[in-house]
C-alpha positions as CSV (number, residue, x, y, z in Angstrom):
1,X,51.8,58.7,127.5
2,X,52.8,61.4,129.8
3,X,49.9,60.8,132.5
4,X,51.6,57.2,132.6
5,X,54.8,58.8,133.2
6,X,53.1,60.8,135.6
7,X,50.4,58.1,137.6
8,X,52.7,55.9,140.2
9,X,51.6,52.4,138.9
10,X,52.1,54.0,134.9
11,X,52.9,50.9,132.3
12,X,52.9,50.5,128.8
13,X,50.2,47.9,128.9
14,X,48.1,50.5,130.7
15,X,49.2,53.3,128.1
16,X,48.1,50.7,125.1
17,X,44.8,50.3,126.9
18,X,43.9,53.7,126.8
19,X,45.2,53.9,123.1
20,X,42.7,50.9,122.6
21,X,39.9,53.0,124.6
22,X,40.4,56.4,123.1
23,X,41.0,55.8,119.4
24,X,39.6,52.5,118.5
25,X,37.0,53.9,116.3
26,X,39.6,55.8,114.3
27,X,40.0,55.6,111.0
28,X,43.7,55.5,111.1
29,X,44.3,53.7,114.3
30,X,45.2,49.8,113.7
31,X,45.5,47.4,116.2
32,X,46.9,44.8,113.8
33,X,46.9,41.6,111.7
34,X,47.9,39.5,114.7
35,X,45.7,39.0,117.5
36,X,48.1,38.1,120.0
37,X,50.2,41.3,119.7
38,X,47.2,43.3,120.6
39,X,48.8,43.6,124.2
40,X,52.1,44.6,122.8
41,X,51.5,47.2,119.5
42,X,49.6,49.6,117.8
43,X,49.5,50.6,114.4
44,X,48.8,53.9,112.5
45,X,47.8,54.5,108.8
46,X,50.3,56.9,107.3
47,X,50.6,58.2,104.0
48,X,52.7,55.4,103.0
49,X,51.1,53.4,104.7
50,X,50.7,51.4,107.9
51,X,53.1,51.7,110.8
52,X,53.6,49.2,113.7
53,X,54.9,50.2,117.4
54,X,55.8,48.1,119.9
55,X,54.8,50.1,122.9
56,X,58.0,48.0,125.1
57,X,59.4,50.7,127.1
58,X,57.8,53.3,125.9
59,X,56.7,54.6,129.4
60,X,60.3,54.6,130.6
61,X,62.1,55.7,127.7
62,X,59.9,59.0,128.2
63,X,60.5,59.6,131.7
64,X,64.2,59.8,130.7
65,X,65.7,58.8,134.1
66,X,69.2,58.5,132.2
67,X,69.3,62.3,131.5
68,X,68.7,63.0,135.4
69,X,71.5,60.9,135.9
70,X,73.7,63.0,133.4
71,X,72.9,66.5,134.4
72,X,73.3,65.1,138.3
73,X,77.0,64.5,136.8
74,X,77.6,67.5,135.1
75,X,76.2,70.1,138.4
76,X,79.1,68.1,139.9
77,X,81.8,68.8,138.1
78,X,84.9,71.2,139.0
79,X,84.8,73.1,135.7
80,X,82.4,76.6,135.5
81,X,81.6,75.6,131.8
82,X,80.0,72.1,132.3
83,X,78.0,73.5,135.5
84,X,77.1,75.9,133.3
85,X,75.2,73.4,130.5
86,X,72.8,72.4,133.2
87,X,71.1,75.6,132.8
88,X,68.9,73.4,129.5
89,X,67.7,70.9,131.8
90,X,64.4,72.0,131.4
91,X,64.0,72.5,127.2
92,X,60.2,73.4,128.7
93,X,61.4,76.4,130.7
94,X,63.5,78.0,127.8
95,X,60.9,77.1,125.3
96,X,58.6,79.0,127.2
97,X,60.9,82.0,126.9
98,X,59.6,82.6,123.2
99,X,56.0,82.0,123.9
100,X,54.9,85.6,122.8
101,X,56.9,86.0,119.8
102,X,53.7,85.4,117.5
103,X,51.4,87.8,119.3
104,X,48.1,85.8,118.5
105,X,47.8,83.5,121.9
106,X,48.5,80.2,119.1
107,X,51.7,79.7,121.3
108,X,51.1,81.5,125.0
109,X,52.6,81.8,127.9
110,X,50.1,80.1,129.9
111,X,50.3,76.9,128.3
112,X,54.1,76.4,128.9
113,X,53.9,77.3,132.3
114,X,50.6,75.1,132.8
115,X,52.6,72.4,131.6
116,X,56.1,73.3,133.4
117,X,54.0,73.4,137.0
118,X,52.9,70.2,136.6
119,X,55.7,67.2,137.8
120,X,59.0,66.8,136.2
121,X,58.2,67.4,131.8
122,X,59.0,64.4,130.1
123,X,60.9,64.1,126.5
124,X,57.6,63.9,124.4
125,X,56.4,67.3,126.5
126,X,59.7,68.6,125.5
127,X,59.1,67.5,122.0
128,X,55.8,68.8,121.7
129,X,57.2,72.4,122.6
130,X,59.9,72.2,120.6
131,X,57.4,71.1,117.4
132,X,55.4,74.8,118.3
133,X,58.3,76.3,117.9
134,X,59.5,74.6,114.7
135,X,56.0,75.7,113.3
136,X,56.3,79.3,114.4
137,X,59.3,79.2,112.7
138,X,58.4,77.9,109.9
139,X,55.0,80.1,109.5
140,X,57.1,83.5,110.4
141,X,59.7,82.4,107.4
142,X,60.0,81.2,104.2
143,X,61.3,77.9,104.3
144,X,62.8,75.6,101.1
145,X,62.1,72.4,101.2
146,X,64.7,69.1,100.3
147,X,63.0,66.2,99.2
148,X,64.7,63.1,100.4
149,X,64.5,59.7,98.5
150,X,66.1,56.4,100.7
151,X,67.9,54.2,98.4
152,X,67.6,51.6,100.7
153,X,65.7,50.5,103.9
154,X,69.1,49.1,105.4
155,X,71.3,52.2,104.8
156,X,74.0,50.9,103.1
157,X,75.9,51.8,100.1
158,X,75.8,50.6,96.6
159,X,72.0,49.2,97.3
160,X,69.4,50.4,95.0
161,X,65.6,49.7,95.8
162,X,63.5,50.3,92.7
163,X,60.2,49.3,93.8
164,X,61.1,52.1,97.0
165,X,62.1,54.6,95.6
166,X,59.2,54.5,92.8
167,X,56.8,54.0,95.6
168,X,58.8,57.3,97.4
169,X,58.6,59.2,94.6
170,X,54.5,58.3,94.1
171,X,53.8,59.4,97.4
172,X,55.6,62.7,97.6
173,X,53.9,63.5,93.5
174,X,56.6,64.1,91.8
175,X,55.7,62.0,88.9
176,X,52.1,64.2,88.7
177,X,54.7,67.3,89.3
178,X,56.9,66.1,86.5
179,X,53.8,65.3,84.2
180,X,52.3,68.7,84.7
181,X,55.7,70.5,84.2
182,X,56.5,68.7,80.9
183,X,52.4,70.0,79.7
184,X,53.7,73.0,80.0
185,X,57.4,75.5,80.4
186,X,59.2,73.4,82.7
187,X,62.3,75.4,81.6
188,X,62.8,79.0,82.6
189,X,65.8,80.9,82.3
190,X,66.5,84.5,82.8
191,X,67.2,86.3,78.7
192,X,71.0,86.9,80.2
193,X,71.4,83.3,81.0
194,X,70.3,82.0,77.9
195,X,72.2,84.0,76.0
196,X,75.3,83.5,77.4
197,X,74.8,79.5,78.0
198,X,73.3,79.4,74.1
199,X,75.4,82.0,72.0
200,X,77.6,79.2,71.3
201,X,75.2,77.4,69.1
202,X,76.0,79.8,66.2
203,X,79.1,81.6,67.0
204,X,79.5,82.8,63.3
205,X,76.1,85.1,64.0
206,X,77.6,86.5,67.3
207,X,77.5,90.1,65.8
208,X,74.0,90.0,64.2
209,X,72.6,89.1,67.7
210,X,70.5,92.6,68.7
211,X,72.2,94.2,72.1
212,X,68.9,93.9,73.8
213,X,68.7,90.7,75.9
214,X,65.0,90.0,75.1
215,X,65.2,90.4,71.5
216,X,68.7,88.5,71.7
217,X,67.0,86.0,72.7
218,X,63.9,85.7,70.2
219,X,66.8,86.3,67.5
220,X,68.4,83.2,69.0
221,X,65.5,81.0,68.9
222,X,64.4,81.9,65.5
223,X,67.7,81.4,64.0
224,X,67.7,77.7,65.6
225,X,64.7,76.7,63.8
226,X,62.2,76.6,67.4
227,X,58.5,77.1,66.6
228,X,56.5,80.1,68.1
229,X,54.5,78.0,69.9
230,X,56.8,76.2,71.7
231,X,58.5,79.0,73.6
232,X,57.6,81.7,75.2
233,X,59.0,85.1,76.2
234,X,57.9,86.8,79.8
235,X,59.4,90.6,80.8
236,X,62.2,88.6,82.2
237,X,62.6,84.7,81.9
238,X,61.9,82.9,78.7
239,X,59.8,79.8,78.8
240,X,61.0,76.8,77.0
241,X,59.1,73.4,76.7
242,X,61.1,70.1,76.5
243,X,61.3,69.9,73.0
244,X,62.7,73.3,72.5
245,X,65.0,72.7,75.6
246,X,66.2,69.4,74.9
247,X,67.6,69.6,71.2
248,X,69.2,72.9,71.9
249,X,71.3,71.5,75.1
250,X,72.3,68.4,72.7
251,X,73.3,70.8,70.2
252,X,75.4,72.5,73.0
253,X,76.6,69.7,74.4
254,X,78.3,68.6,70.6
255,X,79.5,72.3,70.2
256,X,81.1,71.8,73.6
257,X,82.3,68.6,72.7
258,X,83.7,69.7,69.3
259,X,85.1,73.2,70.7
260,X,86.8,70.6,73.4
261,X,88.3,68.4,71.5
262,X,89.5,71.3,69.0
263,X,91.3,72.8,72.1
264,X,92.5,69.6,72.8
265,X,94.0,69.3,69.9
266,X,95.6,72.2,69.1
267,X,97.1,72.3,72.8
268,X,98.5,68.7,72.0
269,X,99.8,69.7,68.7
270,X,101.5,72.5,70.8
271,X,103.1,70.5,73.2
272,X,104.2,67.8,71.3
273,X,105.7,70.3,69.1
274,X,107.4,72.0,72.1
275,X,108.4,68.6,73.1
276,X,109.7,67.7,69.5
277,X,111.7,70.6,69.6
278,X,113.2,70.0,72.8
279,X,114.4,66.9,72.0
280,X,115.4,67.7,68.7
281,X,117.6,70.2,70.4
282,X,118.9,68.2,72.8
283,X,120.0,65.5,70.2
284,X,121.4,68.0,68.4
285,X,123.8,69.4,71.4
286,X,124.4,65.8,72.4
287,X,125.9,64.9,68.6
288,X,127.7,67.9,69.0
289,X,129.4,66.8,72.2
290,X,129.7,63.5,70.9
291,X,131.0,64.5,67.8
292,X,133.3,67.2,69.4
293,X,134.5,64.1,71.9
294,X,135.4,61.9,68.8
295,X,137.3,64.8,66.8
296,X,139.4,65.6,69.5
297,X,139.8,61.4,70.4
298,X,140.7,61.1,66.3
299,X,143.0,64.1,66.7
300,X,144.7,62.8,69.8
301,X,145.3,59.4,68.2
302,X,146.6,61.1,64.9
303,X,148.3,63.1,66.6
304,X,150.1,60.3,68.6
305,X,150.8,58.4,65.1
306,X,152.3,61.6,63.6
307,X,154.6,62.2,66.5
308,X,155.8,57.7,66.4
309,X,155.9,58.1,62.1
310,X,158.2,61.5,62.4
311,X,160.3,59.4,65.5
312,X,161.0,56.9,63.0
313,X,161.3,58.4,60.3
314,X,163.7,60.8,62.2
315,X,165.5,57.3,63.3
316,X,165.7,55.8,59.5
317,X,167.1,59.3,58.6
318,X,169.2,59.2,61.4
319,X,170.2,55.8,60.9
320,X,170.9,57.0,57.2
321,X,173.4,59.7,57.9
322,X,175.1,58.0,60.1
323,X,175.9,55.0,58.1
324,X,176.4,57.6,55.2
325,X,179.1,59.3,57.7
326,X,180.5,55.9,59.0
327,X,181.3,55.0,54.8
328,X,182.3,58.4,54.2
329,X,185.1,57.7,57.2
330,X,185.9,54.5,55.7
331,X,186.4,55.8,52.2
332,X,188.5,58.5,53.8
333,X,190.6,56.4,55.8
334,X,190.8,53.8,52.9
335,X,192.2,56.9,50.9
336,X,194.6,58.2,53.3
337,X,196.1,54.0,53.7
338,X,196.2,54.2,49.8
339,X,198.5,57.6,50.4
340,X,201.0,56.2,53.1
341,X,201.0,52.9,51.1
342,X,202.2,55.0,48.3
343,X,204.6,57.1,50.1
344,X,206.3,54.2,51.3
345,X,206.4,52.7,48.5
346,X,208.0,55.7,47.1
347,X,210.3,56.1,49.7
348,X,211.2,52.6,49.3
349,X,211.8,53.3,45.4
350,X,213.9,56.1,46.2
351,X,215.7,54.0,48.3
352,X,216.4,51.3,46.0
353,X,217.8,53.6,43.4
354,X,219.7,55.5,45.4
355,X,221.5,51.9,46.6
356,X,221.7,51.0,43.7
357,X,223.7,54.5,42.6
358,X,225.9,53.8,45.5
């Protein structure tokens, strides 16, 4: 692909051709089921299986004249920083930079700088470098490795393949790794991790377990019922298999569960009673406001009644003496009438007799 890029009349068609020339008699090179896309794609037999490419633009896409076009924009810009970035226009040039850090000629000099002499490097010479260096990387390290399993071949969400996945998971081995493991310990844990995660399985034997971890741990076991054979204790780690493993996390699990929902319920109990309280004391103040309202409302009214019963009562008593005082003036009056009517009358007697002495 790169001599393409590099010969004047380079095209796919002629890149295929060679393909054709050079690896026809390859076990993994295909040409395909179709015989009239011969002129067009290629196939080649991976581990999951076969792999079509169209070779359309592949001689273009690796000359990259789109990122000459870029960096030609960026040496021309006003700002020091951007100018700057065009110092990775050549990824060979830098890669070539850590070409000794092995030491063992694997990844030279030389052969970056045979390559960066030649006419302008194209991506997949860039790639190529930059996969050397991934590999000295990766042999001068210790590297973890995350197995990724697509749902899906059309990267959406909520779409589960089956038959990929299971096919995924075949080719990677993890159902041989899974079969092995489960012949065996699968389950390791270090003696201070399993007593800590396990000592709640029999909480009432938390003081008969010994203070060294390993024997805590053979105590543990024992006490659960586990057979010798099924477990096994190294100078650190204990080895569990399944069967051992799998009871003794449901039985944590249910602890859990039951330890939960005691907490649960004790904190409810707690709260409500709180609660119950709160409100009972707040009823409580509220009758005694109420009831405090309505005693003084009952006082006020009787208070009011009193004060119109004494005002007339005051007024029939009033009324009383007076009419008592107004008789007792007549009677007086009457009596003193009776007197004058008497002197007179007296008067006139003496009168009389003294005309009729005359």
């Amino acid at each position: 692909l790169t001599e393409q890029c590099h010969m004047p009349q380079g095209s796919d068609k002629a890149y295929l051709t060679n393909l054709h020339t050079e690896f026809e008699t390859h076990q993994d090179f295909v040409k395909g089921d179709d015989r009239r896309k011969w002129d067009k794609e290629f196939g080649i037999k991976h581990y999951a299986g076969v792999v079509l490419y169209n070779v359309a633009g592949f001689v273009d896409k690796n000359r990259d004249s789109q990122q000459d076009v870029f960096f030609d924009i960026l040496l021309n810009s006003k700002s020091a920083f951007v100018r700057s970035l065009c110092e990775f226009r050549d990824l060979q040039s830098k890669v070539a930079k850590l070409g000794d850090v092995k030491g063992d000629n694997s990844f030279s000099r030389g052969t970056v700088k045979r390559l960066t002499n030649r006419a302008k490097p194209t991506v997949s010479d860039a790639f190529r470098l930059q996969l050397q260096v991934l590999v000295l990387v990766l042999e001068n390290t210790n590297p973890w490795y995350v197995r990724c399993i697509k749902p899906n071949m059309e990267k959406s969400p909520s779409i589960y393949d089956e038959k990929l996945v299971l096919d995924q998971l075949k080719y990677l081995g993890m159902l041989e790794i899974i079969r092995i493991k489960k012949q065996g310990f699968p389950v390791h844990y270090l003696f201070q991790d399993f007593k800590v995660k396990y000592l709640c399985l029999n909480i009432r034997n938390r003081y008969r377990v010994p203070k060294d971890e390993k024997e805590a741990v053979r105590f543990m076991l024992k006490s659960e019922g586990m057979a010798p054979t099924e477990w096994q204790l190294g100078k650190t780690k204990v080895f569990l298999r399944s069967c051992v493993h799998e009871p003794l996390e449901e039985k944590r699990l249910a602890t859990l569960n039951k330890s939960a929902v005691m907490i649960q319920k004790i904190w409810r109990g707690y709260t409500t009673a709180r609660q119950y309280k709160r409100i009972w004391n707040a009823a409580k103040r509220i009758q005694e406001y109420f009831l405090s309202w309505k005693l003084r409302i009952y006082f006020r009214r009787a208070r009011r009644a009193a004060v119109v019963i004494q005002a007339h009562l005051r007024g029939m008593f009033g009324r009383e003496v007076a009419t008592a005082l107004r008789e007792a003036k007549r009677v007086e009056e009457e009596r003193r009438r009776q007197e004058c009517l008497e002197i007179e009358r007296r008067l006139r007697e003496e009168d009389k007799k003294r005309d009729e002495a005359e």
